[in-house]
C-alpha positions as CSV (number, residue, x, y, z in Angstrom):
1,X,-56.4,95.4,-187.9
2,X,-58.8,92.2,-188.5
3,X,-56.1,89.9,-186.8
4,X,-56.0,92.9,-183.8
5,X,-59.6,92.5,-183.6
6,X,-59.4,88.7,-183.4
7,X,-56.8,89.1,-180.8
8,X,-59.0,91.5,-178.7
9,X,-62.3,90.1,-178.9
10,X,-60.8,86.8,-178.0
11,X,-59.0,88.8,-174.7
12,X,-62.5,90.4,-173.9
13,X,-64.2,86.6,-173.7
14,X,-61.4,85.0,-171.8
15,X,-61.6,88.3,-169.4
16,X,-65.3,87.8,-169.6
17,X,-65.8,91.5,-170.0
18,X,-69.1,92.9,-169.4
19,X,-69.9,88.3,-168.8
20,X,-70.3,88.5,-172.0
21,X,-68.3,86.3,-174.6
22,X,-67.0,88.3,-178.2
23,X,-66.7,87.8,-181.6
24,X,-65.2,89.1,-185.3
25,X,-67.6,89.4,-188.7
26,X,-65.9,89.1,-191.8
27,X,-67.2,90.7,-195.2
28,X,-65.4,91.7,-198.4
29,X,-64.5,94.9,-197.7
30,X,-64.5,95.2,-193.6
31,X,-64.6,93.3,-190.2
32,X,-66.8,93.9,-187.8
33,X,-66.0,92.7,-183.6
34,X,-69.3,92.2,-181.9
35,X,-70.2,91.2,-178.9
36,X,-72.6,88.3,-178.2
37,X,-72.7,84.9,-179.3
38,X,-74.1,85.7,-182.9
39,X,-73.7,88.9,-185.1
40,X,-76.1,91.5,-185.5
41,X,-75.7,94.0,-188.1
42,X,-77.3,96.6,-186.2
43,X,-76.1,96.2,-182.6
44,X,-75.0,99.3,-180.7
45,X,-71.4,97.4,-179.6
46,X,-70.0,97.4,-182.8
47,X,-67.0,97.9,-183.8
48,X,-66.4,98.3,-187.8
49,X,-63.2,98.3,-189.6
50,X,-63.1,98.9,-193.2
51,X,-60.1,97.2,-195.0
52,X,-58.1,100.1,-197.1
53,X,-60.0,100.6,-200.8
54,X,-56.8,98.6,-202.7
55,X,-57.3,95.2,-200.5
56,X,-60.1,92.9,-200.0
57,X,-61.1,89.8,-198.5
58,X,-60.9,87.1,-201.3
59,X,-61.8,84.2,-199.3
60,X,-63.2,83.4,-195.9
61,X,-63.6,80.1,-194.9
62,X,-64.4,78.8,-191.2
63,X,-66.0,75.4,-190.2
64,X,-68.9,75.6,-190.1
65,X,-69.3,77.6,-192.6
66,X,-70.4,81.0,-192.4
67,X,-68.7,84.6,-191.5
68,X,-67.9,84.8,-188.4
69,X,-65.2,83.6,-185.6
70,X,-66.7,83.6,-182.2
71,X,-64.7,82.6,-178.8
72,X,-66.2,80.5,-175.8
73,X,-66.0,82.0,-172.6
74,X,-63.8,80.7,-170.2
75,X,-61.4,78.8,-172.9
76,X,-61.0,81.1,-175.5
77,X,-61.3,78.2,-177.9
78,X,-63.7,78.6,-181.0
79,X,-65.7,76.1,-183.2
80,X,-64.9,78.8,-186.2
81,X,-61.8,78.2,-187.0
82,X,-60.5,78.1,-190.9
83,X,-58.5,81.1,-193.0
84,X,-59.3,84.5,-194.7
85,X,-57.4,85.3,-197.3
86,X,-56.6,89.4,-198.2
87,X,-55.4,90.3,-201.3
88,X,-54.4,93.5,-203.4
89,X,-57.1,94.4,-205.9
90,X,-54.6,95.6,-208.5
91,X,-52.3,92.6,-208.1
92,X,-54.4,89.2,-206.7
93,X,-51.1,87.1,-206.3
94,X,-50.1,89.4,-203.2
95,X,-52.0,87.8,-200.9
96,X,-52.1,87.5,-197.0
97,X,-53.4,84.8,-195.2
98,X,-55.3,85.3,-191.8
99,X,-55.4,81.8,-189.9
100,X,-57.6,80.8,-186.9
101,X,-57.2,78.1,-184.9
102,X,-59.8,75.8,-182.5
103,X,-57.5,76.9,-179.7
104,X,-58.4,80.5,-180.6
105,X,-55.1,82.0,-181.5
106,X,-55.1,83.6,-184.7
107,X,-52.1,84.7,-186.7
108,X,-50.8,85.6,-190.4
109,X,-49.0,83.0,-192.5
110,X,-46.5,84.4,-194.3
């Protein structure tokens, strides 16, 4: 569901729904879409997804630090682009690897 929501908020900014461009928070245990250029924990848009209780995020890295991916309107292209990295709790070698690119595609590596 996190690279769905990656898929969909980029959709939503290159549709410019609502002329507004979208984005995806990451967290240990969740992601969050938002709409907006920046993240607010408490806005009424939200859209939380909690990761199932065995898997977490272990890593989340995008340039420019931070947690969060968020798409440019009219390109779809982001300036967050870097890897998250879910894992099992019970067994941290099985591991899945969300990447991001600048274009704004996302996909798992395998």
């Amino acid at each position: 569901a996190a690279l769905s929501q990656l898929i969909q908020a980029r959709s939503k900014t290159l549709s410019a729904e609502d002329g507004a461009q979208y984005g995806v928070h990451f967290e240990t245990d969740k992601t969050v879409a938002f709409k907006g250029a920046t993240y607010s924990a408490v806005a009424p848009d939200n859209q939380t997804f909690l990761f199932p209780t065995t898997v977490e995020a272990s890593s989340i890295s995008f340039s420019g630090g931070g947690s969060d991916v968020v798409f440019k309107k009219l390109t779809g292209e982001t300036n967050n682009d870097g890897v998250v990295v879910l894992r099992l709790k019970a067994d941290a070698s099985k591991t899945r690897t969300i990447v991001i690119r600048t274009v704004g595609l996302s996909f798992i590596q395998e």
